[in-house]
DSSP file (Angstrom, degrees, kcal/mol; ACC not computed):
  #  RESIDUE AA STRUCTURE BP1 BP2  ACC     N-H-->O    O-->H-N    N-H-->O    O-->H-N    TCO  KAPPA ALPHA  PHI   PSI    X-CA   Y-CA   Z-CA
    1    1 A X              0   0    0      0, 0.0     2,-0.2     0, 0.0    24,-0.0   0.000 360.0 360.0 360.0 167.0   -7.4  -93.8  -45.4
    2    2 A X        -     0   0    0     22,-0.0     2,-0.5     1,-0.0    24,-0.2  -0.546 360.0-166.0 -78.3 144.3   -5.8  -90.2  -45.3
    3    3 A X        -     0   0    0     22,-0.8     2,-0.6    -2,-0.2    22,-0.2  -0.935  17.8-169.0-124.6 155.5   -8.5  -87.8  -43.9
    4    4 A X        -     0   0    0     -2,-0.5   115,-0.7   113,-0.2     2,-0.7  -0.979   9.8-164.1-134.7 139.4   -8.5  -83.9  -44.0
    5    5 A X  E     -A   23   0A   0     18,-2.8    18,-1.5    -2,-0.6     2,-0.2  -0.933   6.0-165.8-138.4 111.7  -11.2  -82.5  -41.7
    6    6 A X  E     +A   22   0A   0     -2,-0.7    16,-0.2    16,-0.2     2,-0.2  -0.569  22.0 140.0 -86.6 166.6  -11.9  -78.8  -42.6
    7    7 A X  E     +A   21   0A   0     14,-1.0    14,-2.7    -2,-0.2   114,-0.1  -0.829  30.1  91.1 177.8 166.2  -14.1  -76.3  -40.0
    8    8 A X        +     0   0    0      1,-0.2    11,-0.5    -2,-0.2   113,-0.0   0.341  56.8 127.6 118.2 -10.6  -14.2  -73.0  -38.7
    9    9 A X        +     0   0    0      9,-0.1     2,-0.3    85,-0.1    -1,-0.2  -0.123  25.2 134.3 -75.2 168.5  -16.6  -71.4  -41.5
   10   10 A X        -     0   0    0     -3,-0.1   114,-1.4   111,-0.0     2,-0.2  -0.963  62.0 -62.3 168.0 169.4  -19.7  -69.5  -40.2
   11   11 A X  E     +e  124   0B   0     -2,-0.3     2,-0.2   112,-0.2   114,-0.2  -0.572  55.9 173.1 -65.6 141.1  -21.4  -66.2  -41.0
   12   12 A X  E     -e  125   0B   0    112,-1.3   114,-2.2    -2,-0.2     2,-0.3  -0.955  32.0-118.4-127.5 178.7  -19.2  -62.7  -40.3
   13   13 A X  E >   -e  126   0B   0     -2,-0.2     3,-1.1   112,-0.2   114,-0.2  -0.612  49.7 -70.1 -97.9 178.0  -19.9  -59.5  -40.9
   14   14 A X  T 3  S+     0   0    0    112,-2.1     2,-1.4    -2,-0.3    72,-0.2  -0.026 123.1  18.5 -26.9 146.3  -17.3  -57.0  -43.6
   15   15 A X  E 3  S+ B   0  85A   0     71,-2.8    70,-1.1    70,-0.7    71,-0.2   0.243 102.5 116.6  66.8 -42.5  -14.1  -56.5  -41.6
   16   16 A X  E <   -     0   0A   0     -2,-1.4    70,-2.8    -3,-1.1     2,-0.4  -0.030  58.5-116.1 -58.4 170.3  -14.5  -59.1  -39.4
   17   17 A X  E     -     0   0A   0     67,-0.2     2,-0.2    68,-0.2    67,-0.2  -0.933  20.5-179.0-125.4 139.2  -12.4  -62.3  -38.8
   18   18 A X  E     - B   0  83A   0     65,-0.8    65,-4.6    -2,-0.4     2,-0.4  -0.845  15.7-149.9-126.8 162.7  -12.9  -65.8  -39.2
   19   19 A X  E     - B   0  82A   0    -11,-0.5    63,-0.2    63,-0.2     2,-0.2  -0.860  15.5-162.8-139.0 102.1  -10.1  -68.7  -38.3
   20   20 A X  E     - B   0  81A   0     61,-2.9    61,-4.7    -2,-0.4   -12,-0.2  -0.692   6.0-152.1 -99.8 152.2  -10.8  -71.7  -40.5
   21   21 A X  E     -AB   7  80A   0    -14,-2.7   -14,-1.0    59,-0.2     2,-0.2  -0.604  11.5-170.3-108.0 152.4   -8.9  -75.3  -39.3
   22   22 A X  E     -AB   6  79A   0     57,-1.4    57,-3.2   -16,-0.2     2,-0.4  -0.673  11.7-168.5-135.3 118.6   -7.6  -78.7  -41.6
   23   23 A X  E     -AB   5  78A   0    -18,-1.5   -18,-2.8    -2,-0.2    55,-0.2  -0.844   5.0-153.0 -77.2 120.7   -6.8  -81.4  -39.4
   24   24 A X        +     0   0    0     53,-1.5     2,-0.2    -2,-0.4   -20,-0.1  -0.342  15.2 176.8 -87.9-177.3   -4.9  -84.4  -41.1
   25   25 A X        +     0   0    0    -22,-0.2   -22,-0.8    -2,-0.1     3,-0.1  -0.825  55.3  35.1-146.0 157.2   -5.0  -87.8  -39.9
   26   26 A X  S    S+     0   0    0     -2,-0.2     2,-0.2   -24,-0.2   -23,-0.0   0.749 103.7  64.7  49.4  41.2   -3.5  -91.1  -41.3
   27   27 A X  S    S-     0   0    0    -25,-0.1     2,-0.5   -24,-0.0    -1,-0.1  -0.808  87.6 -86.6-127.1-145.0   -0.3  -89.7  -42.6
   28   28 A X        -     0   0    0     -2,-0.2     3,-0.4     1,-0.1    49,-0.0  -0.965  30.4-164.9-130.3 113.1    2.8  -88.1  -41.9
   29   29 A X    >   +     0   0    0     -2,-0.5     3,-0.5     1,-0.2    -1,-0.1   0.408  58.6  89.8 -69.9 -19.3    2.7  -84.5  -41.7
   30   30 A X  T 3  S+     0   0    0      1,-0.2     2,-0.8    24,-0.1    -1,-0.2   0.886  97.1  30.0 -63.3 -36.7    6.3  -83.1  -41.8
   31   31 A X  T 3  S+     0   0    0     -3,-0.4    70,-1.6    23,-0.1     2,-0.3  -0.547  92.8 128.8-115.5  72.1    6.9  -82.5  -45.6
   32   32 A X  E <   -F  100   0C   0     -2,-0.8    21,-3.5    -3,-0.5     2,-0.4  -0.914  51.6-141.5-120.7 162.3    3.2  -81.8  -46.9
   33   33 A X  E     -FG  99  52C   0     66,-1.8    66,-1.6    -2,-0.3     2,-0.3  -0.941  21.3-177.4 -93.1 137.7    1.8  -79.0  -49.0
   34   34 A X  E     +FG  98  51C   0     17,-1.6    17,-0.8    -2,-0.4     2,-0.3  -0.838   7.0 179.1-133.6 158.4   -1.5  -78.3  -47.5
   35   35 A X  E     -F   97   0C   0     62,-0.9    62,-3.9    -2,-0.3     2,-0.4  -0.928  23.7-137.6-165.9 151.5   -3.4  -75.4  -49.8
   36   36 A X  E     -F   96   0C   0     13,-0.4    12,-2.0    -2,-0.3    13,-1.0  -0.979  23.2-178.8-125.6 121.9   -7.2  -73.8  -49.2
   37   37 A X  E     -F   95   0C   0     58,-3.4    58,-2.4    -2,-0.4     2,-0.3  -0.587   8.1-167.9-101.7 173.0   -9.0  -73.5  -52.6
   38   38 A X  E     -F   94   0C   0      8,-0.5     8,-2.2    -2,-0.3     2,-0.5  -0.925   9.4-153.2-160.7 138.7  -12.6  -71.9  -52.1
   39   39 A X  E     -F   93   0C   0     54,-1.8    54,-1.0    -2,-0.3     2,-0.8  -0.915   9.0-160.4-119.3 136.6  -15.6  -71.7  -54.8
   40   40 A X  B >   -K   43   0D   0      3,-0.8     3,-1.5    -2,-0.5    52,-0.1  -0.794  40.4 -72.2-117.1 104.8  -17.9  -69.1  -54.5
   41   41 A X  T 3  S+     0   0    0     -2,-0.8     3,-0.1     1,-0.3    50,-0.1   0.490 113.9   7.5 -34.8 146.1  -21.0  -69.5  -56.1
   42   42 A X  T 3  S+     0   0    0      1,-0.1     2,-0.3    -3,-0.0    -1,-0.3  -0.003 113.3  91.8  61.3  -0.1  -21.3  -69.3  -59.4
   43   43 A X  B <  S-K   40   0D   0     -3,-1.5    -3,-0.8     1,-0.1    -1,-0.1  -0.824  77.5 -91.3-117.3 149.8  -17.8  -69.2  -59.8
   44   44 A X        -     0   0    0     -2,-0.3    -4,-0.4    -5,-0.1    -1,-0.1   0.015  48.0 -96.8 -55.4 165.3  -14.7  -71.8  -60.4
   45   45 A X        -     0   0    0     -6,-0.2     2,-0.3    -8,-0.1    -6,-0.2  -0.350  49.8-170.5 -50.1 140.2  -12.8  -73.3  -57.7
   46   46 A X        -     0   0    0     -8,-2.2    -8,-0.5    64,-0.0    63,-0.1  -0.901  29.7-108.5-149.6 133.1   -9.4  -71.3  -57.0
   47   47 A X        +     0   0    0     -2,-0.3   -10,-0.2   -10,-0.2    62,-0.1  -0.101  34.2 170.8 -27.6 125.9   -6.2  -71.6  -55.0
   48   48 A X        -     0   0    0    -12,-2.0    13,-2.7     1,-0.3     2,-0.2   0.519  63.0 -17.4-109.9 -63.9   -6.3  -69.0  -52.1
   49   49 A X  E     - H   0  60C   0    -13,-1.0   -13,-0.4    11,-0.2    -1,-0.3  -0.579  52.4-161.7-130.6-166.0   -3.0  -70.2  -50.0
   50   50 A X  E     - H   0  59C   0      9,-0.8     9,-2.2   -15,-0.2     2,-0.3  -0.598   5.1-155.9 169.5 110.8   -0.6  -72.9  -49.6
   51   51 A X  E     -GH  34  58C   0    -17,-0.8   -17,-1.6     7,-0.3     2,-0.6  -0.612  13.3-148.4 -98.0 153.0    1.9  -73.9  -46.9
   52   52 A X  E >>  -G   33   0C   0      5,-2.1     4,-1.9    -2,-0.3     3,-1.3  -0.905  17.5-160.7-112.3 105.6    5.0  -76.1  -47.2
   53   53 A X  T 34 S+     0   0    0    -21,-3.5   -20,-0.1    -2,-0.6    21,-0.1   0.592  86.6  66.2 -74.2   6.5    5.1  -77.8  -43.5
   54   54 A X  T 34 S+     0   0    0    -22,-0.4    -1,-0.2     3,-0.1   -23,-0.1   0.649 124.9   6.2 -89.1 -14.2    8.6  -78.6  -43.9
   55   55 A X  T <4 S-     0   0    0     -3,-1.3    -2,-0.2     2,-0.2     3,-0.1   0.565  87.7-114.6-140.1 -43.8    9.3  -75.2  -43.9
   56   56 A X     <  +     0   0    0     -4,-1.9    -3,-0.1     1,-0.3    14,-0.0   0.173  61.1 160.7 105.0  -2.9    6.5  -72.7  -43.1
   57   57 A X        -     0   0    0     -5,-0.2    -5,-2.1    -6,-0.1     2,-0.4  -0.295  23.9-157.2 -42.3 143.3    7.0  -71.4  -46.9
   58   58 A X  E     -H   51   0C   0     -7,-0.2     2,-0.3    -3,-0.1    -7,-0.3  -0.887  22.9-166.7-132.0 132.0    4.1  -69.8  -47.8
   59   59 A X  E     -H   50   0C   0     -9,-2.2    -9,-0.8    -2,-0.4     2,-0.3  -0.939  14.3-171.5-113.2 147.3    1.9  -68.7  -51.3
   60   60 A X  E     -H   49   0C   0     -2,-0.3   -11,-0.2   -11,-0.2     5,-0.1  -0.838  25.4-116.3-148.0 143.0   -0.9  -66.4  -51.5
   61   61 A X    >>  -     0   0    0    -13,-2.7     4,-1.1    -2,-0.3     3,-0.5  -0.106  28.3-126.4 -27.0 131.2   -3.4  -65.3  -54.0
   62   62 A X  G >4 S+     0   0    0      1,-0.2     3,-0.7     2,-0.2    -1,-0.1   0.874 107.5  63.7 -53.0 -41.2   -3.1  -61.8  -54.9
   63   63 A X  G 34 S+     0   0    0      1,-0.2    -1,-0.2     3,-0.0   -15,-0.1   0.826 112.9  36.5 -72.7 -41.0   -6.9  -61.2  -54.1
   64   64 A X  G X> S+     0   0    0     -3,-0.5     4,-3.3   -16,-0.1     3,-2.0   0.339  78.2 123.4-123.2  13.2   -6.1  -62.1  -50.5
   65   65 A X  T << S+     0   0    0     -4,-1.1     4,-0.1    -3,-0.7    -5,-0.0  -0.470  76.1  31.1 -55.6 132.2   -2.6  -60.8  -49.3
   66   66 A X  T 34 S+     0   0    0     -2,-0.2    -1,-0.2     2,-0.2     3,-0.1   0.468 120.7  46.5  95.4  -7.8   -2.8  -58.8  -46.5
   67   67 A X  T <4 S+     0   0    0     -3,-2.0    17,-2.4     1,-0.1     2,-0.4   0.421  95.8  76.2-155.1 -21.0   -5.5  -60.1  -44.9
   68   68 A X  E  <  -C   83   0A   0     -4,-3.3     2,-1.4    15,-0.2    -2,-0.2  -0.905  51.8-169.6-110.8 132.8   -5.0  -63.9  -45.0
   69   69 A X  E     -C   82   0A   0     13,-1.9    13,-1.1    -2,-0.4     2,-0.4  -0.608   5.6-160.1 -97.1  81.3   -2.7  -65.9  -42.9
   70   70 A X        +     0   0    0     -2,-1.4     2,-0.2    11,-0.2    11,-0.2  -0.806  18.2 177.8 -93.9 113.7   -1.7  -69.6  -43.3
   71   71 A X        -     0   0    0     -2,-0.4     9,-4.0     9,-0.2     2,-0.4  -0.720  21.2-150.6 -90.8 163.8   -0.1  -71.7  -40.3
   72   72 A X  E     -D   79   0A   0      7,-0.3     2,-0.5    -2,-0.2     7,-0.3  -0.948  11.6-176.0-102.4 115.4    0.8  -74.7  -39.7
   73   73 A X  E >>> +D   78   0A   0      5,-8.4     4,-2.2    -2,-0.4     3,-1.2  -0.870  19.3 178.6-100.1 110.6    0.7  -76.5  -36.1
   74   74 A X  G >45S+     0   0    0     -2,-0.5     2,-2.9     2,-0.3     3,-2.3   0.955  84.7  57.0 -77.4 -82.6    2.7  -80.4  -37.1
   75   75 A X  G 345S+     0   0    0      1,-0.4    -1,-0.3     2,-0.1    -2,-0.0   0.261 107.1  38.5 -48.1  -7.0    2.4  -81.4  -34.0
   76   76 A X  G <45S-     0   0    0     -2,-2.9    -1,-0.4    -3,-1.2    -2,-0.3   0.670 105.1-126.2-117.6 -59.5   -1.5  -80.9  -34.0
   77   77 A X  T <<5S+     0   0    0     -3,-2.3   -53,-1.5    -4,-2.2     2,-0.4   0.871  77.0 134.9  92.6  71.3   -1.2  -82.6  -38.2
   78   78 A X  E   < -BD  23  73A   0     -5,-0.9    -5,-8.4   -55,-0.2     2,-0.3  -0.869  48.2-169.0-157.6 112.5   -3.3  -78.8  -38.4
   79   79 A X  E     -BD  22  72A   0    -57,-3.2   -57,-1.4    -2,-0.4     2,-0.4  -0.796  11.0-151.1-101.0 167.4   -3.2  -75.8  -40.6
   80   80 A X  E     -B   21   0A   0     -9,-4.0     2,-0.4    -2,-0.3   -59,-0.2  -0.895   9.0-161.2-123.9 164.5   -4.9  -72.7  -39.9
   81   81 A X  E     -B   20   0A   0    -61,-4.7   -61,-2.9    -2,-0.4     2,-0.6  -0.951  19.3-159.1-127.3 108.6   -6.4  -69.8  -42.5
   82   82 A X  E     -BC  19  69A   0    -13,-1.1   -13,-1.9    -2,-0.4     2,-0.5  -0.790   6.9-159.8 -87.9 134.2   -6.8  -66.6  -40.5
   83   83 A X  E     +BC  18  68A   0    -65,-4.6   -65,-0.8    -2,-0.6     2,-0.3  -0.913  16.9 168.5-111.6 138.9   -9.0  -64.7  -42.2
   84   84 A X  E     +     0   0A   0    -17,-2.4   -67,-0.2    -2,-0.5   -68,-0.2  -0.982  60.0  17.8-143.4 164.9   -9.2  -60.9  -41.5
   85   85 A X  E    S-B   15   0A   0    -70,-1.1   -70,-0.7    -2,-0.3   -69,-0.2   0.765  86.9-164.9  73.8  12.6  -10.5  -58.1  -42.7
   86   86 A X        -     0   0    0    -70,-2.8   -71,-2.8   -71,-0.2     2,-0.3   0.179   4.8-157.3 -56.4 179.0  -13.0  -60.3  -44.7
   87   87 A X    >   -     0   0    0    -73,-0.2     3,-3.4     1,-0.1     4,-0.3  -0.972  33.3-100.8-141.4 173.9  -15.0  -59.1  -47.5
   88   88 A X  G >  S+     0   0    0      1,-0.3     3,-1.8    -2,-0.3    37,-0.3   0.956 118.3  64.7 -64.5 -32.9  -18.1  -60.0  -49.2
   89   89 A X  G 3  S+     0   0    0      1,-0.2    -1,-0.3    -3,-0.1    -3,-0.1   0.711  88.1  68.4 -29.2 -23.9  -16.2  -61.5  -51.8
   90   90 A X  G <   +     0   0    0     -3,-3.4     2,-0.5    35,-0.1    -1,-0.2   0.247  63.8 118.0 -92.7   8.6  -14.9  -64.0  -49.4
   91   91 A X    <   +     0   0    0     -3,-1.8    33,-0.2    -4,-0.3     2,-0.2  -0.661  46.4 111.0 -90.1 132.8  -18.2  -65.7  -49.1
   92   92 A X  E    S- I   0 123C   0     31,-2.4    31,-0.6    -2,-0.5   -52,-0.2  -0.546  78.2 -91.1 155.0 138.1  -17.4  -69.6  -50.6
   93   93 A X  E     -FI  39 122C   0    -54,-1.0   -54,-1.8    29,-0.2     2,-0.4  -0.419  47.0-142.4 -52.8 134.2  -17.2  -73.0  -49.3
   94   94 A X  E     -FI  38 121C   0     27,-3.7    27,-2.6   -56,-0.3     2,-0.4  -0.885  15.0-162.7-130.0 119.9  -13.4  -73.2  -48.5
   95   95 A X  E     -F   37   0C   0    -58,-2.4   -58,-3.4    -2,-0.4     2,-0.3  -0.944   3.5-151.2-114.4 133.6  -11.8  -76.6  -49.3
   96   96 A X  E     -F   36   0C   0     -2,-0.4    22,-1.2   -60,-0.2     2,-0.5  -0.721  18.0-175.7 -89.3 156.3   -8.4  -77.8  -47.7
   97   97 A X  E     -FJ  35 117C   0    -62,-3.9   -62,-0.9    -2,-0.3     2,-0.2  -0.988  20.8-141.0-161.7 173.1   -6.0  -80.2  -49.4
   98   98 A X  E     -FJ  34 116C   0     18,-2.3    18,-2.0    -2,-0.5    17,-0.4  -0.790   9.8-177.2-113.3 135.2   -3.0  -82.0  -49.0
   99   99 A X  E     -F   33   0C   0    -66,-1.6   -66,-1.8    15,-0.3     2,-1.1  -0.996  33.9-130.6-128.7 129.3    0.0  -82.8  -51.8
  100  100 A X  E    S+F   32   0C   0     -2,-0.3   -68,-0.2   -68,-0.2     2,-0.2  -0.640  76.7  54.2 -88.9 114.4    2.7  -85.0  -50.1
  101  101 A X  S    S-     0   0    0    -70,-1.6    -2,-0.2    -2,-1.1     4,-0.1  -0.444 101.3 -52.7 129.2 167.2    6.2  -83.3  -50.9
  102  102 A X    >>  -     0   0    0     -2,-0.2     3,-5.5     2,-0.1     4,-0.8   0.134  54.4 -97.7 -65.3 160.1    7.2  -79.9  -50.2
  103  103 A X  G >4 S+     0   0    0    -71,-0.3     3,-3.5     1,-0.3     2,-2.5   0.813 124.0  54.3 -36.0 -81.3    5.4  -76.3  -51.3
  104  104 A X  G 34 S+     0   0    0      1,-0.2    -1,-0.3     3,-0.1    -2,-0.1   0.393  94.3  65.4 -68.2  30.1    7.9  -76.2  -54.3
  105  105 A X  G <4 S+     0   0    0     -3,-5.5     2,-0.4    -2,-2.5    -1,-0.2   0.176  96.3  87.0 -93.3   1.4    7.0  -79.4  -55.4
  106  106 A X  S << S-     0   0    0     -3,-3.5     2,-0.6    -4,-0.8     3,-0.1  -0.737  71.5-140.0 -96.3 149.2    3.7  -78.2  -56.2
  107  107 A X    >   -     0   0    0     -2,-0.4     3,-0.9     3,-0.2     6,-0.2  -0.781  34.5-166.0 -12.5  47.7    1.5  -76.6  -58.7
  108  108 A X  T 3  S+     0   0    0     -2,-0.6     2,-0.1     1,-0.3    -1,-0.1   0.706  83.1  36.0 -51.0 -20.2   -0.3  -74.5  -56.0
  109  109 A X  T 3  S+     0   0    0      1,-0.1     2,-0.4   -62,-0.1    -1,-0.3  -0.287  94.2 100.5-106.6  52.5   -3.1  -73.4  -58.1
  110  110 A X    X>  -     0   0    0     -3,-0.9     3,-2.8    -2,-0.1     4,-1.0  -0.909  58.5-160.3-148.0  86.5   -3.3  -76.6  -59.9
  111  111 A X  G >4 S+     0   0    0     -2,-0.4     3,-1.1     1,-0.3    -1,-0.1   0.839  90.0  58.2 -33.1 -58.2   -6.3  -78.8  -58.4
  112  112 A X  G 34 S+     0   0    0      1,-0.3    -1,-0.3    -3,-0.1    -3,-0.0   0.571  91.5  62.2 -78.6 -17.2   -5.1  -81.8  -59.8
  113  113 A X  G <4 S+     0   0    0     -3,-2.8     2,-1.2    -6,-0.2    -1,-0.3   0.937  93.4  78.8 -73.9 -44.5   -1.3  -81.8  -58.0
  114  114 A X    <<  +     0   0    0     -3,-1.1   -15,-0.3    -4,-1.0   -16,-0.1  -0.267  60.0 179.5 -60.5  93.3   -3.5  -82.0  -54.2
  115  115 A X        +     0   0    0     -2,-1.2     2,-0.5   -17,-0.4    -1,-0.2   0.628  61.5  66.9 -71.0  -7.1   -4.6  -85.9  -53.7
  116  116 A X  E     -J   98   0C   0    -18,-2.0   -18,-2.3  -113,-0.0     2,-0.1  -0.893  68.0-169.7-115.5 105.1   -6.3  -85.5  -50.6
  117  117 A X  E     -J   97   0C   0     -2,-0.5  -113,-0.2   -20,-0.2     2,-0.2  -0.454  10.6-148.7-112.2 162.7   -9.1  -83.6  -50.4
  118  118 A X        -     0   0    0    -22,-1.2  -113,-0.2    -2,-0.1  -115,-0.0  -0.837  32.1-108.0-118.2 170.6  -11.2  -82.2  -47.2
  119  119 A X        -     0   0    0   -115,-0.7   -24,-0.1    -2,-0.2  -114,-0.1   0.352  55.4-115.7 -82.7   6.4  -15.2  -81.6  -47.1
  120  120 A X        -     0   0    0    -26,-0.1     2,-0.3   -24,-0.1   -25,-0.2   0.495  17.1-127.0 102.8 143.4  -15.2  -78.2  -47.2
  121  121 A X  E     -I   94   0C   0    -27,-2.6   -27,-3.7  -114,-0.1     2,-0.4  -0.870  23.8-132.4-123.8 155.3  -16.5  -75.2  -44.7
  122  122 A X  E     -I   93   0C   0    -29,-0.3     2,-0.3    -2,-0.3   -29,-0.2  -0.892  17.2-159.9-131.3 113.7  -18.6  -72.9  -45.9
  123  123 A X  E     -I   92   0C   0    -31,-0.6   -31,-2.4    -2,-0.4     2,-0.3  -0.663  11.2-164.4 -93.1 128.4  -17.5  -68.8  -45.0
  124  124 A X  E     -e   11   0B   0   -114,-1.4  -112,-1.3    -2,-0.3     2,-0.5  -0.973   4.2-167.4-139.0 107.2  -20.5  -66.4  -45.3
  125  125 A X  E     -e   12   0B   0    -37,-0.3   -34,-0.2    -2,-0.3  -112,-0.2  -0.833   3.5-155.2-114.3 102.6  -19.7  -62.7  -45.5
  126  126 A X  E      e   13   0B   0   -114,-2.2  -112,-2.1    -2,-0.5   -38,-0.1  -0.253 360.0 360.0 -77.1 167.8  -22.3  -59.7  -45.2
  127  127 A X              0   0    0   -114,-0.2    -1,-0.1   -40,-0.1  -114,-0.1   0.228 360.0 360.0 -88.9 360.0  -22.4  -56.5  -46.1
């Protein structure tokens, strides 16, 4: 089966940086959308970013322009979310997933488009 293996969450403080990982397995990595949704307690899940790996095309949430960074390594089957600048807002379990065809095949902020889901890291930010 396809797997997505998220990691890289942990406590930081404001301002600080965190570099969260998704590692595929068990499919073919060149033309994927890969996207990091995050829920924050008490609130819904929501589309943060969203790479095209055919291309390096890129999305971001308005909330987090400027301060987050989504790569791609294919050769690794890994994206990254560099996180900087965080803020306590940014505290939420951070889920990656995978839609097989390119970024503008996608919905990004549309749960339902992503079929592959990862277990989720959980990103802790003080104040």
């Amino acid at each position: 089966d396809v797997q997505l293996q998220a990691s890289g969450g942990g406590l930081a403080q404001a301002g600080g940086s965190l570099r969260l990982s998704c590692a595929a397995s068990r499919f073919t990595f060149d033309d994927v959308a890969v996207g990091w949704f995050r829920k924050a307690p008490g609130k819904e899940r929501e589309g943060v970013s969203c790479i095209g790996t055919n291309d390096g095309t890129t999305y971001y949430a308005d909330s987090v322009k400027g301060r987050l960074t989504i790569t791609t390594d294919t050769a690794k089957r890994t994206v990254y979310l560099q996180m900087n600048n965080l803020k306590p807002e940014d505290t939420a379990v951070y889920y990656c997933a995978a839609h097989k065809g390119p970024l503008s095949s996608v919905r990004v902020h549309d749960q339902d488009e992503y079929k592959y889901w990862g277990q989720g890291t959980k990103v802790t930010v003080s104040s």
